[in-house]
C-alpha positions in Angstrom: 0.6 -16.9 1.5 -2.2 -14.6 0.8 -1.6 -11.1 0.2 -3.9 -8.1 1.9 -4.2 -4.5 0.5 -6.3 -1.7 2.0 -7.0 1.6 1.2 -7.5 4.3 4.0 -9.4 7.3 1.7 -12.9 7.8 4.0 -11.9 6.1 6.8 -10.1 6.4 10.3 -6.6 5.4 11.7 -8.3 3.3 14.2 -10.8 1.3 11.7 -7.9 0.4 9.2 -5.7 -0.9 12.1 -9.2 -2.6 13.1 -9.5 -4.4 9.8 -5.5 -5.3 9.5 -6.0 -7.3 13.0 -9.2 -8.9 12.2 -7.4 -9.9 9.4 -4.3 -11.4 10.8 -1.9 -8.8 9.0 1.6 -9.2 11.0 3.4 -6.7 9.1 1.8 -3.1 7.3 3.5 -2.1 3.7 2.8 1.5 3.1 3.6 2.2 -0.8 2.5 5.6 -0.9 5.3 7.5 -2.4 4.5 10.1 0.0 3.6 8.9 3.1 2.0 11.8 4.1 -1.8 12.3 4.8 -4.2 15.4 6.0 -6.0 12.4 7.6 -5.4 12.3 11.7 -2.6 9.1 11.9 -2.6 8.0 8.5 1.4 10.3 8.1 4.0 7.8 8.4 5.1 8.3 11.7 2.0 8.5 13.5 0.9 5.7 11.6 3.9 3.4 11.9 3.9 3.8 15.7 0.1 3.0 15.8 0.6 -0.2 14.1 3.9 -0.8 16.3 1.0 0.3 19.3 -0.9 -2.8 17.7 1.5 -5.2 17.3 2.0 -4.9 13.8 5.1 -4.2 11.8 5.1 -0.7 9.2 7.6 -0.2 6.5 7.5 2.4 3.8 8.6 1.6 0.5 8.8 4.6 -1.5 10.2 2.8 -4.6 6.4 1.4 -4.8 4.6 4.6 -4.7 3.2 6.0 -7.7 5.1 9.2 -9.3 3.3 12.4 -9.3 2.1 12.0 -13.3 0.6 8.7 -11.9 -1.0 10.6 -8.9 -2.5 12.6 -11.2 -4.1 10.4 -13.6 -5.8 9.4 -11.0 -7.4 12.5 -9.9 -8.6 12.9 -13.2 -10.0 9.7 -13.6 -7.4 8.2 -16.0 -6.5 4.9 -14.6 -5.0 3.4 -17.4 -2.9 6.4 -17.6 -1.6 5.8 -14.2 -1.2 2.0 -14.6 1.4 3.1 -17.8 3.1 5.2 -16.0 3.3 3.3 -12.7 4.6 -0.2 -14.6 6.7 2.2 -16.3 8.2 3.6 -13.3 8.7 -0.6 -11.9 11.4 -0.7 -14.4 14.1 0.9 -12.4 16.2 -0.2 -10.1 14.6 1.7 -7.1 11.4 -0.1 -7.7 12.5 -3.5 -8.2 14.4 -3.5 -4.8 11.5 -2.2 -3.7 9.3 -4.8 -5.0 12.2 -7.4 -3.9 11.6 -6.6 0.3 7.9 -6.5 -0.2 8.1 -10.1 -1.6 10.7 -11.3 0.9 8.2 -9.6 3.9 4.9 -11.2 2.1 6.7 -14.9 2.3 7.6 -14.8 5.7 4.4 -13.1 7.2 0.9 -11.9 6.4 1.2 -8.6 5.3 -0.9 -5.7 3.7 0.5 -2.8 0.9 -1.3 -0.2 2.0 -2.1 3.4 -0.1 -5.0 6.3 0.0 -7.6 4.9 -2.5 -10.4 2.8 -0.9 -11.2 1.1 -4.0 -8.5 -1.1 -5.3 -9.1 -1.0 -8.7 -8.6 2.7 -9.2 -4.8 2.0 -7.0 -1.7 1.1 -8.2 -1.5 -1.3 -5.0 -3.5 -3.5 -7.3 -0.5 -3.7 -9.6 2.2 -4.1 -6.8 0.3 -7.1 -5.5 -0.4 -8.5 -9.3 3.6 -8.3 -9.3 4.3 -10.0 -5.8 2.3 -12.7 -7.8 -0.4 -13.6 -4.2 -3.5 -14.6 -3.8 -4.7 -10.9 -2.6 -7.8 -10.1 -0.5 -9.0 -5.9 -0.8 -9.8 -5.2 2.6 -12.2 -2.4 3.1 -11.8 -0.7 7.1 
């Protein structure tokens, strides 16, 4: 079953659950590691009962979320430093339960890991679907 992934940075609530339907996403994965945003409906709740709203299903993983180091990287444009870190932080046990429900929820529905950065490549979301082991389509909302 093909795996989706989106990120939400530049966008709107309403055009990522937009782009999850059009896709035929049944059930939204968020892997931030804090599912917070200054974005309007992108924090968990708000977000979760949106995609409820829409018909889809939202769980948080937090095991999946990248650790602060990781986060930082980012920001300054290390992403090999955050993809060490991240597949570092997969090791424990957290993570691979984690990892475990997002596979189980990917096998029995289309589903999308969703995170902040809109362009895959620079998100560990990447590596979370390289290790669900998926065909994986980057949606862009």
């Amino acid at each position: 079953m093909t795996l989706f992934t989106i990120g939400y940075e530049a966008s709107t609530q309403a055009a990522v659950i937009a782009a999850l339907r059009a896709a035929g996403v049944a059930h939204l994965i968020d892997v931030r590691a804090l599912p917070q945003s200054r974005k309007p409906g992108l924090s968990k709740r708000l977000l979760g009962a949106s995609a409820a709203a829409a018909g889809l299903r939202y769980t948080h993983l937090r095991g999946l979320g990248t650790p602060k180091a990781g986060r930082d990287a980012v920001r300054h444009g290390d992403v090999g430093a955050m993809q060490r870190i991240f597949r570092a932080h997969m090791e424990e046990p957290a993570a691979q339960l984690d990892l475990a429900e997002a596979a189980a929820i990917s096998d029995g529905e289309p589903a999308c890991l969703l995170c902040y950065e809109r362009d895959h490549a620079k998100c560990h979301r990447s590596l979370v679907a390289e290790m669900l082991g998926r065909p994986t389509v980057h949606l862009l909302p």
